[in-house]
C-alpha positions in Angstrom: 129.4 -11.8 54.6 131.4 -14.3 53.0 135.0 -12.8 51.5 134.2 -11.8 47.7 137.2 -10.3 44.7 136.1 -8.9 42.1 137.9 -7.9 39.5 136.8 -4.9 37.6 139.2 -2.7 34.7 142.0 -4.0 36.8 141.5 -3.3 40.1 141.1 -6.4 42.6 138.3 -5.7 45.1 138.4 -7.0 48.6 135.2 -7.4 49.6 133.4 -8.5 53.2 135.4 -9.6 56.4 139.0 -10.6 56.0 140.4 -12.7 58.6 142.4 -15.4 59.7 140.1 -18.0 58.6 139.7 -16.7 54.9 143.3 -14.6 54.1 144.3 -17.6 52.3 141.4 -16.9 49.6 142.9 -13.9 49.1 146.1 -15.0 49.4 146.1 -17.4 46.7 144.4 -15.5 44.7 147.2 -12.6 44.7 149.8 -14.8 44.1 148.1 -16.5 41.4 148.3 -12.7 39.3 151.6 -12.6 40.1 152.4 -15.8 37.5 151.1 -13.3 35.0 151.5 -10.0 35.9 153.9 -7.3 37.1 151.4 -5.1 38.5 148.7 -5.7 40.6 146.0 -3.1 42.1 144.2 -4.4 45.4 141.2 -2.3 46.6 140.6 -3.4 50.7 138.4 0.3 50.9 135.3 -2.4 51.3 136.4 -4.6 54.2 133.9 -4.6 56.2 136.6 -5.8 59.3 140.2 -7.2 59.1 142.4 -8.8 62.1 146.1 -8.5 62.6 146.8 -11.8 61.1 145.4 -10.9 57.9 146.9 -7.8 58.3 150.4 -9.3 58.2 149.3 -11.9 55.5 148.9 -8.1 53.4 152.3 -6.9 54.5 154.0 -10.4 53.7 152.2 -10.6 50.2 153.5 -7.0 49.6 157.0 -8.4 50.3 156.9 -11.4 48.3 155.6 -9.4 45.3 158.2 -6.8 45.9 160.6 -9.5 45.8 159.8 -11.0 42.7 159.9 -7.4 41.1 156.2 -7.0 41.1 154.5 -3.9 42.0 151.5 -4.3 44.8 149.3 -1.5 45.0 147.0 -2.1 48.1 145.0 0.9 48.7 142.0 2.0 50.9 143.8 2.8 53.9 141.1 5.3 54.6 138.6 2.5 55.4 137.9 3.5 59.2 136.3 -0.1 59.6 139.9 -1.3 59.4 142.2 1.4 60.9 142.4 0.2 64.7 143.5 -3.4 63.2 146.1 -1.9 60.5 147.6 0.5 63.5 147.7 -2.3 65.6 149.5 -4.9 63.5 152.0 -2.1 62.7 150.8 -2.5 59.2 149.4 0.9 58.2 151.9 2.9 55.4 
């Protein structure tokens, strides 16, 4: 399943595998809301798989938008499909 966000009331949906190959979709994409806005909501409860370098592409966004003064809601860190990669990458608040 090809990476999919979709935007609905808000909320930025992460949808399919993230990975190494495909965070910069995402990546862009986050940082493109971030011209405009000074809150953004990211939904990652339907990855279906995530590695650690995505993982840390996540973390680093978070950063960058917390450096700018934005606030970065990522949330869905129930997803157990993602879990073993979040707790490996040391990225799991």
């Amino acid at each position: 399943m090809a990476l999919q966000i979709q935007e609905n009331y808000g909320i930025h949906s992460v949808i399919g595998h993230l990975g190494a190959q495909n965070v910069s979709h995402l990546k862009n994409h986050i940082q493109k809301l971030m011209t405009v806005n000074d809150t953004i909501m990211i939904s990652i409860e339907n990855i279906k798989s995530i590695d650690t370098a995505a993982a840390k592409s996540l973390e680093a966004l978070y950063i960058e938008a917390a450096s700018q003064n934005i606030v970065l809601f990522i949330f869905g860190k129930q997803n157990l499909q993602i879990q073993t990669s979040m707790k490996q990458s040391k990225t799991q608040y």
